[in-house]
Structure formats: C-alpha cells, structure tokens
C-alpha atoms as one frame of an Amber mdcrd trajectory, in Angstrom:
protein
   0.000   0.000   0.000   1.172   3.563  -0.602  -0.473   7.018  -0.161   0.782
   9.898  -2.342   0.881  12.972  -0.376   0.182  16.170  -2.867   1.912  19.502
  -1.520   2.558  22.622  -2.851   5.499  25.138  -2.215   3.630  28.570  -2.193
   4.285  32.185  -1.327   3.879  33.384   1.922   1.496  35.600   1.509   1.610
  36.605   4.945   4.076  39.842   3.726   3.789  41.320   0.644   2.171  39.747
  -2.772   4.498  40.719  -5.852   2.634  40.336  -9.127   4.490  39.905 -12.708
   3.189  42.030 -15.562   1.205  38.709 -17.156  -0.815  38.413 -14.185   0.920
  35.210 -12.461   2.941  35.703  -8.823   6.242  36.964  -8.505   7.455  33.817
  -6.345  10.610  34.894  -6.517  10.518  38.081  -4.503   8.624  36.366  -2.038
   9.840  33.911   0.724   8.115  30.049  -0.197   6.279  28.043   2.185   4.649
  24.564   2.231   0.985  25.247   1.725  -0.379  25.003   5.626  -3.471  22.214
   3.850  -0.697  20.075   2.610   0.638  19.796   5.945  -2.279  18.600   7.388
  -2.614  16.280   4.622   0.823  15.033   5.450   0.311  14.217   8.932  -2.858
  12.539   8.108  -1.091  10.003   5.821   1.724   9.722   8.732  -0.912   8.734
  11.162  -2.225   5.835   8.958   1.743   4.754   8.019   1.861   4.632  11.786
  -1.117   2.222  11.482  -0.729   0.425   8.498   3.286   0.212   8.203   2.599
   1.889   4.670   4.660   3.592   2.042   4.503   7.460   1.832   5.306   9.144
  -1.680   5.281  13.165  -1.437   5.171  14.768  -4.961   5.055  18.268  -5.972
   5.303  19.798  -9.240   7.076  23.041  -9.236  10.265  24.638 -10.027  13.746
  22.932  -9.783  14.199  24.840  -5.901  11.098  22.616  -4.526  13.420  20.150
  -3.786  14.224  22.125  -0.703  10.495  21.527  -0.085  10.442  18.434  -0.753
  13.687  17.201   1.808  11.399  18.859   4.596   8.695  16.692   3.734  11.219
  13.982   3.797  12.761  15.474   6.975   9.267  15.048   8.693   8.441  11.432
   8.056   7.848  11.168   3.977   9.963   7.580   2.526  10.422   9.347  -0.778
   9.717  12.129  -3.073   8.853  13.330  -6.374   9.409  16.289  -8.387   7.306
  16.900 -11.636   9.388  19.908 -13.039   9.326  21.091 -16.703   9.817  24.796
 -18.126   6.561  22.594 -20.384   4.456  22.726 -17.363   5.303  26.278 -15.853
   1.745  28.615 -15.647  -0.493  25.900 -15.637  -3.895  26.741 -13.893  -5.633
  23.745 -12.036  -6.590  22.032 -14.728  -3.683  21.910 -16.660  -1.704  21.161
 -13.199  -4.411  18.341 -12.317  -3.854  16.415 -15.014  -0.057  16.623 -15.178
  -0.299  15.191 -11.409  -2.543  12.589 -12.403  -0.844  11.577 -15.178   2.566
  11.422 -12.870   0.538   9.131 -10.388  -0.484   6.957 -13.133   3.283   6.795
 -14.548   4.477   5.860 -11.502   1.701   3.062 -10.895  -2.062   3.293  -8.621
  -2.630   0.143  -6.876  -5.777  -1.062  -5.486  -5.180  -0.286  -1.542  -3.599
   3.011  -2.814  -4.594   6.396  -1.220  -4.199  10.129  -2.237  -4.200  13.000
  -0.160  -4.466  16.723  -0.737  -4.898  19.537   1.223  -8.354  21.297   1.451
  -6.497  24.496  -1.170  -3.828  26.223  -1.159  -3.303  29.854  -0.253  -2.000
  31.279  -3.553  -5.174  30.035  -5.217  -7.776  29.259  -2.929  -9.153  27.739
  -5.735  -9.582  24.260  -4.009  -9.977  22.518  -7.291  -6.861  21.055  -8.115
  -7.505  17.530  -5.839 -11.025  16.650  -6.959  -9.996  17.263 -10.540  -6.937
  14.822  -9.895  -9.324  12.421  -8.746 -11.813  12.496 -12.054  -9.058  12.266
 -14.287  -7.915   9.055 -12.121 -11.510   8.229 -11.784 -11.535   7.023  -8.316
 -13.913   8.276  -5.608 -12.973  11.755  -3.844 -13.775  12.704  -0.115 -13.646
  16.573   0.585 -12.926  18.160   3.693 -11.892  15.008   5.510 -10.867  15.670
   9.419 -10.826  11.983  10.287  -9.966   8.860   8.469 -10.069   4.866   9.751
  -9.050   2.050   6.967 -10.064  -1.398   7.192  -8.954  -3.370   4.355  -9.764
  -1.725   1.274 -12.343   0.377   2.956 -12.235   3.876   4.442 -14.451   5.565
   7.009 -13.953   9.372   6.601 -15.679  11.798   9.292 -16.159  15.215   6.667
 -16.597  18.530   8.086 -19.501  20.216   6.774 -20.627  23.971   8.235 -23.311
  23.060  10.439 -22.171  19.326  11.866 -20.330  16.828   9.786 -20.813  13.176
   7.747 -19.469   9.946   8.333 -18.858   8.215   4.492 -17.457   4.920   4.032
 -15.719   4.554   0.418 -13.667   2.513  -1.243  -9.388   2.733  -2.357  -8.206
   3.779  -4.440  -9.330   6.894  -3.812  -8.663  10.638  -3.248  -9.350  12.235
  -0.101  -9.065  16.387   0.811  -8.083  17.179   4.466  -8.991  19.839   6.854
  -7.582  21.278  10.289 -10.061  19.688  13.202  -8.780  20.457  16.873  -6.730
  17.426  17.599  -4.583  17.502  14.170  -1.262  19.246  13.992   1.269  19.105
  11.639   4.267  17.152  12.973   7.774  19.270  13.216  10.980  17.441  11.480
  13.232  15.433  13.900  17.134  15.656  14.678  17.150  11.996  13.082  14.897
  12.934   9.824  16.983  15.856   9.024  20.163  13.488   8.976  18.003  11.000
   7.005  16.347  13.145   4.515  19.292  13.667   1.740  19.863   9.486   1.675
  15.777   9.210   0.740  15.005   8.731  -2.488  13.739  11.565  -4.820  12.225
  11.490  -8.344  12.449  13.623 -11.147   9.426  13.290 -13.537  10.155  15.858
 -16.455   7.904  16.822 -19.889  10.383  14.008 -21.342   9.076  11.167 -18.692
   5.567  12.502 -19.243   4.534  13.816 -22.496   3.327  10.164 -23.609   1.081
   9.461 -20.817  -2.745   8.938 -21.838  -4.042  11.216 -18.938  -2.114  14.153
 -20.912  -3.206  16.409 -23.455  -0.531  18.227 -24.641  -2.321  20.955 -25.792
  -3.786  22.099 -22.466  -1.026  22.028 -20.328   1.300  25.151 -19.065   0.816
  29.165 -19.466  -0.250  29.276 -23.172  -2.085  25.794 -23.153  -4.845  26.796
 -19.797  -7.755  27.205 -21.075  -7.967  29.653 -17.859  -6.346  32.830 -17.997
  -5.879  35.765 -15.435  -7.464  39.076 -16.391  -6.151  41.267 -13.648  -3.918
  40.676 -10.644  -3.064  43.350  -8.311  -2.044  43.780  -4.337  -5.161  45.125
  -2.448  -4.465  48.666  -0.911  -3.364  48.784   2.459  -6.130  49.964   4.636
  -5.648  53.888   6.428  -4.577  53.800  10.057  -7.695  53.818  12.423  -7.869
  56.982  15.091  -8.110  55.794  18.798 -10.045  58.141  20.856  -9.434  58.211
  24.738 -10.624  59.583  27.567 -14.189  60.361  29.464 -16.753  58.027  28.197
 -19.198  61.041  27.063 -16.364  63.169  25.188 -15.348  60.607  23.429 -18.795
  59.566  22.035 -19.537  63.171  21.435 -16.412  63.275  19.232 -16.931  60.205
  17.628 -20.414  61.107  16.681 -19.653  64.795  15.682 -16.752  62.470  13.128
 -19.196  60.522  11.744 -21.528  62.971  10.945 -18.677  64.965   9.317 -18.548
  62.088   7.099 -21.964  61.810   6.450 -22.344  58.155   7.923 -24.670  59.446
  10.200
C-alpha cells in the first residue's frame, strides 16, 4: 500500500504579494512556504503509516528549488519524493496542473489499496480545485474536507466537516481524499534523526520528457499558453488607512466620535 501525499510550495502571503506584468505571482521576490493544507494532509497520511506500516510518496510539481520543499517533507516522516518539473508545465492553472499530477501518479503506478491526499487548497489560489480534478481524471472516488480517516482493508471511514455538523462516508481505495484542520490535528515538526536521514531518501524527477506520452495528458492544455484559464487582472489590495483611537471620558469621546461621523456623512 502507498499514499501519495500532494503539496505545494507557495508564497507566503503573509508579507507582501508581488505580481508579474502577465498576471501570475512573482514567487521569486517572495519567501516560499509549504501550503499550511498540505501539511495537514501530510500528517494525516503519517498517522495511517503509523497504522498500516505503509509507504509514503510526497510529490510536488514546481520549479527545480522545490526540492528544498520536498527534503522537509522527507525530513518530517515522507519515505520518498517526487518532483514533476518542466519549463513545459510552468503557468499551468488547475486544470492543466491536475492532469499533469494525475498523469505522474499513473506513470508511476495506482494500486488497489492506494490512497491520495491533498490539502483542502492552497493559499496562492484558494481555488480548491486542483484535488477533486486529480481524482476524475484518475476516476476514483474523492472525499472533501476530511478531518478523520479509519481504513479497514480496502475500505475507508472518513468523518467530513460540513458547516453546520459533519458526515461519516465509508468509500472505497483507491481513492482521493481532501483534508482539513479539526482540533486534535497538527502538523508534525521534522526530527534531529529525519533531518540526517532526509538527503539518503530517495527523490524522483518526472520531467515533460518522462511525461509527455502518458494517456491522462493532453498536450495541448497544459502550461501558461495551453490553460484554457487565464488571469485578467492581478493586483495587491491597498493597504487599509490607520484607524484613530479616541481616549478619555466616556461622554467626550462619544460626542467626538459622533460629531466624526456625521462629518462624514455616515450618520
């Protein structure tokens, strides 16, 4: 049995979003991150290797530097990775990405007890579309918004957060399943001994070479020129004014504050 653990390397758009003149992220002026979804996904697929005894294969596709990504993944508990990486498959949108992943899953071989996780989305996108298109292309059953999972056999219970109260769904593997933060699920840190381990794991290079035959691909629909999505504007919001705190006596200050407001004509 193995479980494929998608992840992402994406800005952190915590500080400041740069945007390139075609509309896509400046990554490079911007300091990367693994998507915080992924990492749930990650330690989801760690607790069932604790479990099961199972194999765990991260992939990412990205530029060449998401190998440094990748050898935290590894750090943290991952048995191998692999990078899809192609100057083919830069500026895909989620649909050309989806089906590049799939078509890397398929290359390297879905078996019948076989599990793939994604995060919920990722925070460059929020788009939250790339892991149940995966899963159609593979056409295997997909679970969304998974917080809990329990595999017996071939069989997997999932507990899926919905906003008002959640579902319990049994399905069947291979399948794909989306996770979500719930309270008792933290991301793992990387240990002393996986840090020293993590160069001597193996790591996969899937290029346009490797992957340009695979049925799953349509090489017409994949990178910048080939989405059939394309981004019409892309700009960093203004940065809100500074707010005015007033202090003092309770009754001056609501006096002021009301004789601001009507100033403004909000009142």
């Amino acid at each position: 049995m193995r479980i494929f653990v998608c992840v992402k390397q994406v800005p952190d758009t915590s500080g400041k979003v740069a945007v390139n003149p075609d509309g896509t992220l400046n990554r490079n002026s911007m300091a990367a991150i693994i998507n915080p979804d992924d990492m749930i996904a990650l330690e989801q697929a760690l607790r069932l290797r604790d479990e099961l005894n199972c194999q765990i294969t991260a992939l990412t596709m990205g530029p060449p530097q998401a190998e440094g990504m990748l050898r935290e993944i590894l750090a943290i508990g991952a048995d191998d990775a692999v990078l899809i990486s192609s100057r083919e498959f830069g500026g895909s949108d989620t649909y050309a990405t989806s089906q590049i992943i799939a078509a890397a899953i398929s290359h390297l071989g879905l078996n019948e007890e076989d599990i793939i996780f994604c995060g919920r989305q990722a925070i460059d996108g929020d788009t939250a579309q790339v892991g149940p298109q995966i899963a159609e292309k593979l056409e295997v059953p997909q679970v969304t918004y998974a917080s809990k999972i329990k595999k017996d056999g071939n069989k997997l219970t999932i507990k899926r957060v919905l906003e008002d109260g959640y579902m319990m769904i049994e399905t069947k593997t291979p399948c794909l399943i989306t996770c979500v933060k719930d309270d008792d699920i933290s991301p793992r840190y990387m240990t002393i001994n996986g840090i020293m381990d993590c160069y001597s794991k193996p790591m996969t290079v899937l290029s346009f070479q490797e992957l340009k035959d695979e049925p799953l691909i349509n090489l017409e629909t994949i990178g910048l020129k080939g989405s059939p999505t394309n981004i019409f504007k892309s700009f960093t919001p203004p940065q809100k004014g500074t707010g005015i705190m007033l202090e003092g006596d309770g009754k001056e200050t609501v006096a002021e504050l009301t004789n601001r407001l009507e100033k403004l004509h909000l009142i």
